[in-house]
N, C-alpha and C positions, 0 to 999 in steps of 0.2 A: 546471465542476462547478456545478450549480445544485442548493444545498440549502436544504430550510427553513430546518432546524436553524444555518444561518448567519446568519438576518438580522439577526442584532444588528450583526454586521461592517456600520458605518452606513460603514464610510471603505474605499473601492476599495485602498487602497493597502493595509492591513491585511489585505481578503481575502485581497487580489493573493500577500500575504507568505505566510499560513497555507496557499494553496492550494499553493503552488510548496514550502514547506517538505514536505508532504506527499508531492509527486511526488518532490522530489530527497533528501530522507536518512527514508527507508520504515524503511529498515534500515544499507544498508549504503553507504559512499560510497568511491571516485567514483559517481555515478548516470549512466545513460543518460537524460537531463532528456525527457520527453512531454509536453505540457499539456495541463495538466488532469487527467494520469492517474498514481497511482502504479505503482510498480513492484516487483518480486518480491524475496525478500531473496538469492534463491540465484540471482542475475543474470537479465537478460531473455534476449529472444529470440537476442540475436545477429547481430542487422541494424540495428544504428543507430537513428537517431530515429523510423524510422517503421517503426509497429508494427501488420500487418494486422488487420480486428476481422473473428473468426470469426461467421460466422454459421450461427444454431444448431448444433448438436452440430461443427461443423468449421468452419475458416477459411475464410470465403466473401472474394468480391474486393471489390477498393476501388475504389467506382462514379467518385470522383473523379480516379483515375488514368487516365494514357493505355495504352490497353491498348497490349503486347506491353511488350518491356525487362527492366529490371531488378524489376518489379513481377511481372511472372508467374514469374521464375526465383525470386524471394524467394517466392513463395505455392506456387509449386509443391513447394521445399522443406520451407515449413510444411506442407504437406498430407502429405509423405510420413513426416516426423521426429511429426505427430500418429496417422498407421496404425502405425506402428512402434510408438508410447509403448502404444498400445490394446491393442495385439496382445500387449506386453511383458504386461500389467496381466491380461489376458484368461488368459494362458499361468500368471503366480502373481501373484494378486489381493493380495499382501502386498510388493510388488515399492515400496519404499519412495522407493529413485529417481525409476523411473517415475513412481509419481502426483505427485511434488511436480517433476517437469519438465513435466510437463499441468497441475497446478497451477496453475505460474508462467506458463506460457504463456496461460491463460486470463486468468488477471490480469493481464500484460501488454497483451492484447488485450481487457482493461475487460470479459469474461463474467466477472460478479463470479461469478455465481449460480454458475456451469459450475467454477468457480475452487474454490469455498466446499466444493461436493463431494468436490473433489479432496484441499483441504486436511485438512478431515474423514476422509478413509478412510487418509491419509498418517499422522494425529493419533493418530489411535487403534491405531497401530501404533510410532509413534515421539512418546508424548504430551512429551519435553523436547525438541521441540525448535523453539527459541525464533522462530529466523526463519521458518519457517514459520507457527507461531501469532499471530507480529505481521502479517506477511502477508495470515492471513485473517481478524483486526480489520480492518483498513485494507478487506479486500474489504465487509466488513460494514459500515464506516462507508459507505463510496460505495454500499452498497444500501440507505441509510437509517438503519439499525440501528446508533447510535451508542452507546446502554445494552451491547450486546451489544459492540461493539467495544472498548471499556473493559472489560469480564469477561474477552475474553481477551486482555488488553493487563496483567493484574492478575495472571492463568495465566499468563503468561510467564513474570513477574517470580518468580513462587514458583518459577520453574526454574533462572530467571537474573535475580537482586536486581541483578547487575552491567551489563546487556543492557541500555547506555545507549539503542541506537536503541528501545529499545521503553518506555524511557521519553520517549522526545522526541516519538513518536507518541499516546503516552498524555497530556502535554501538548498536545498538537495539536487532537487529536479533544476531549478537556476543552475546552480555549476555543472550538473553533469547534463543535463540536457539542452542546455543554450550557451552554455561559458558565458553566461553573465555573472561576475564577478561583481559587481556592485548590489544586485538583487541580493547573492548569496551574502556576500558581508554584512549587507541592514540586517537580513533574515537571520543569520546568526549570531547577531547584535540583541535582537531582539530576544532569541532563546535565553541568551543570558542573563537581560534585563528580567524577564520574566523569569525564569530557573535558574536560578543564579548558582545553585548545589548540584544542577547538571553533572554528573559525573568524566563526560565526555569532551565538554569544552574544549578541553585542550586541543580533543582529535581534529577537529571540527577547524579550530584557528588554525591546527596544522596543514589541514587539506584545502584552507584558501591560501596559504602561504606558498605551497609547493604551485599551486594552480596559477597564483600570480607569476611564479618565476618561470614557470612555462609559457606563460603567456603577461609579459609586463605590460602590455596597452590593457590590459584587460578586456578585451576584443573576444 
């Protein structure tokens, strides 16, 4: 992930921590762990670590694979389970499943843009519902749009004040995409109040700590 919006993160190991919290508790855990990439809240694809990146409108191959194997029966798969969702969508454009399994599958395979569509015509059919809207924050943080990421990371919350993952994302995107320091502290204030068996907490209090003493106004 190379964002502007990070460069305060002056300490690799700090990146290191915000990027990977990101990939691995989006929403929901256990996570299928990717680098560098989050993942969907209503599970990925269904193939393990490695997650083909469509190209344009459909899953194109992965130039870095050896062709034949287990590489073309996984794409071949995804090509047919994405005619299927289209065809579903095509057949009743209010098919709620459908768009939000094209959704995730987009997001999975990092088309934030392809994803962000999907999430939107899903939304506006089913506007409570929370994992999908944290979902496509997170697609809108990784296209830039960190302000917008946080509006529907704040939407969720009016749906679901409880919907800790979408508070821990709301802390996430806060520190690494705005150094707001105050956002991120309530925000994983509230992880704990809420999860309190959080596993990670520690990490968490540690990466506002180090961010504070990089930055003490909290600016």
């Amino acid at each position: 992930m190379n964002k502007d919006q990070v460069q305060f993160l002056l300490s690799g190991i700090l990146f290191g921590f915000l990027v990977g919290y990101i990939i691995a508790y989006a929403v929901h855990e256990p996570r299928v762990v990717q680098q560098a990439a989050p993942v969907p809240a209503a599970g990925n694809m269904g193939m393990g670590q490695s997650v083909p990146q469509p190209a344009g409108d459909a899953p194109g191959t992965d130039s870095g694979a050896p062709p034949g194997g287990g590489n073309e029966q996984m794409m071949a798969r995804v090509f047919e389970e994405i005619t299927a969702l289209k065809a579903a969508i095509e057949k009743d454009p209010k098919d709620v499943r459908a768009l939000l399994r094209l959704a995730n599958m987009y997001h999975d395979a990092r088309k934030f843009d392809q994803a962000v569509d999907y999430y939107k015509k899903a939304l506006a059919l089913s506007p409570k519902d929370v994992d999908a809207r944290t979902d496509m924050g997170i697609c809108l943080y990784e296209m830039g749009m960190p302000d917008d990421a946080i509006a529907q990371f704040r939407t969720s919350l009016q749906y679901g004040p409880d919907h800790w993952q979408t508070w821990l994302n709301l802390g996430i995107v806060s520190l690494s995409g705005k150094n707001d320091l105050k956002t991120a502290t309530e925000a994983f204030a509230k992880v704990e109040e809420l999860n309190p068996g959080f596993k990670d907490l520690p990490v968490l209090k540690d990466a506002l700590k180090k961010a504070s003493a990089a930055h003490p106004s909290g600016s």
